[in-house]
N, C-alpha and C positions, 0 to 999 in steps of 0.2 A: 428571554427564553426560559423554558420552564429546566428546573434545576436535575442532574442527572437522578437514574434512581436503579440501584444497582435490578436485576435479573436474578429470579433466584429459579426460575425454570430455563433450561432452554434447549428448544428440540434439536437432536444431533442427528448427524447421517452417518453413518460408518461410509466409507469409500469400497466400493466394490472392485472387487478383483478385475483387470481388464480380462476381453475371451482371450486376448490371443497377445505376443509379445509387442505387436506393432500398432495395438489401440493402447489411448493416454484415459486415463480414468478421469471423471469432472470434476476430482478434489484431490488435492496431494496431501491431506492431512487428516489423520481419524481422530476427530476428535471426544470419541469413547475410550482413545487410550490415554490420553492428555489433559488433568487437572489443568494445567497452565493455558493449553489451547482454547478451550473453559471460559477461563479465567478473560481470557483478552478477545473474546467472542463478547461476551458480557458487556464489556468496557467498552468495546465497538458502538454495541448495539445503544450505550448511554447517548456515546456521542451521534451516533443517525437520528437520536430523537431531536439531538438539537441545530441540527444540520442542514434537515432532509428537506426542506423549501427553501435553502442558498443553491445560486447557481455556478460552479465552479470557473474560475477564472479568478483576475489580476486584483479584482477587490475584495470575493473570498480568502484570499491568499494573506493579505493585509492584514483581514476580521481575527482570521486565523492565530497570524504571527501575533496581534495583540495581545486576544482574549483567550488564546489553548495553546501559548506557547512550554518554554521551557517554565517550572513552578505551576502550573495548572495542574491539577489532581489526574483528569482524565489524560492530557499530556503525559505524564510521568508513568502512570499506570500503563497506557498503551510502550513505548517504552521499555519499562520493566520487565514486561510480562514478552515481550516478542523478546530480548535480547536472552531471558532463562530460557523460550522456547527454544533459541539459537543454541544453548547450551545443549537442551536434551534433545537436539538433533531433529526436531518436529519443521523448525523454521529454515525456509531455504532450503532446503536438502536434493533438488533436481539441480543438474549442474544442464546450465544455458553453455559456458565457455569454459572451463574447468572448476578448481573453486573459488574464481575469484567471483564470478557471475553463476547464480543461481536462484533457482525461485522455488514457493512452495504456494498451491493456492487454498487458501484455508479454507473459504466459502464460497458458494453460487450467490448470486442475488434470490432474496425471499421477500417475503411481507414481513416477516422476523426481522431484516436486515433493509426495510425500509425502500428493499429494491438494489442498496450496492450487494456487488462483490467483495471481497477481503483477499488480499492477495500479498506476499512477503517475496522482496528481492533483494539479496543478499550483492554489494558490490566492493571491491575490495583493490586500490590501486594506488601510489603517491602519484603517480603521473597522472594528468587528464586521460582518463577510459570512457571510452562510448561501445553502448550495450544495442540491444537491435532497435532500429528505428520504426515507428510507429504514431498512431492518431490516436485521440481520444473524441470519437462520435459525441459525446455526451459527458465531455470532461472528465475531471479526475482529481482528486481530494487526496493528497500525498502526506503522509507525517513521517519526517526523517528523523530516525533512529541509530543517533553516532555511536560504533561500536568505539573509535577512534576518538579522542574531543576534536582533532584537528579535520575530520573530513568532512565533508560538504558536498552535495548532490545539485545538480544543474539544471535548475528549473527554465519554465518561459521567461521568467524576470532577472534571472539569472543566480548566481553562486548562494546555498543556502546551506549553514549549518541545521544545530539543532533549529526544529519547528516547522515548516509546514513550505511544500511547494501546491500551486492549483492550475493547473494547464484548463483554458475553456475550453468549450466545446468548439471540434476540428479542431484543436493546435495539434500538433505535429514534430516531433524531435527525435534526437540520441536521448536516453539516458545517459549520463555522463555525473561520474566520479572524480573525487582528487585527494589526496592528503590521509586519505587511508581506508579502513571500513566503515561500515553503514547496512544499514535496511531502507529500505522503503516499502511500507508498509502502506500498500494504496487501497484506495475505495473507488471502484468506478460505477456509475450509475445502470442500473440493469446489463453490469458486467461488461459494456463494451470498451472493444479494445479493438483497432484495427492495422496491419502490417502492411496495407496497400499503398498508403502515402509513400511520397521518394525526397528526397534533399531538396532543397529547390521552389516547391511549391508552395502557392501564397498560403498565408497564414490569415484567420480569417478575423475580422474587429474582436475578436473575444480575449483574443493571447491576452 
């Protein structure tokens, strides 16, 4: 795979004010006010170059924990850069379930972003916590970012600290937490994300 190679342009969108109190705007994060949002936009976009023809599921997931885990440049930097955003209040900041569950969505899928979305979920619990359940049409490319060393996020393969979960495309779950805070810092392919799946239903050869 060809080697990352930082960004030193990259077009921004400010987020526009909704009309009215009860429209959601299509980004929670401006990132014309955020050096660091920037910063890990950039670092994203390294890693879509090296990415963007895997298909996400149980053997990306692997490639992943190998070759971009904890000590990878881009690993660390994505990381880094989402846990100071957590700091300056950019990351996370829409409360799902109070503060323990929250999301913030950094990007839309572009040609800039290879077609993913960028999206940050803030989850935060010592006991097993499950967040709203949901599909991934076209998979989903997760890098878990331990606010906590001891927590761990619950993939299709199951219990993962630091590095990386990859649900195929149709898998189906709770996000689910444990052992303390986190991010999940996900990429899904042309943004899909679906809420209509239920408990129960087959999971398709890709998990």
């Amino acid at each position: 795979m060809a080697a990352a190679v930082m960004n030193s342009s990259i077009p921004l969108t400010a987020t526009a004010p909704p009309s009215s109190t009860n429209d959601v705007p299509p980004t929670e994060v401006d990132l014309t006010a955020h050096p660091t949002a920037q910063h890990l936009v950039s670092r994203c976009r390294d890693f879509f170059s090296q990415v963007e023809d895997l298909t996400p599921g149980h053997q990306l997931e692997a490639y992943l924990n190998k070759n971009y885990g904890p000590g990878n440049p881009i690993y660390e930097d994505l990381c880094n850069s989402t846990r100071q955003g957590l700091k300056e209040g950019w990351v996370a900041n829409f409360e799902l379930d109070g503060a323990k569950y929250r999301r913030s969505k950094i990007l839309l899928p572009s040609a800039e972003n290879r077609f993913f979305s960028i999206t940050t979920v803030y989850m935060e619990s010592e006991e097993e916590y499950s967040g709203q359940y949901h599909s991934h049409p076209y998979g989903e490319i997760n890098c878990v970012v331990q606010i906590d060393k001891t927590a761990e996020l619950k993939g299709m393969q199951g219990w993962q600290g630091a590095g990386w979960t990859s649900p195929g495309p149709g898998t189906h779950h709770y996000p689910e937490v444990r052992g303390g805070a986190l991010i999940a810092l996900f990429f899904l392919p042309a943004g899909r994300i679906s809420y209509k799946a239920k408990p129960g239903d087959p999971q398709p050869a890709s998990v």
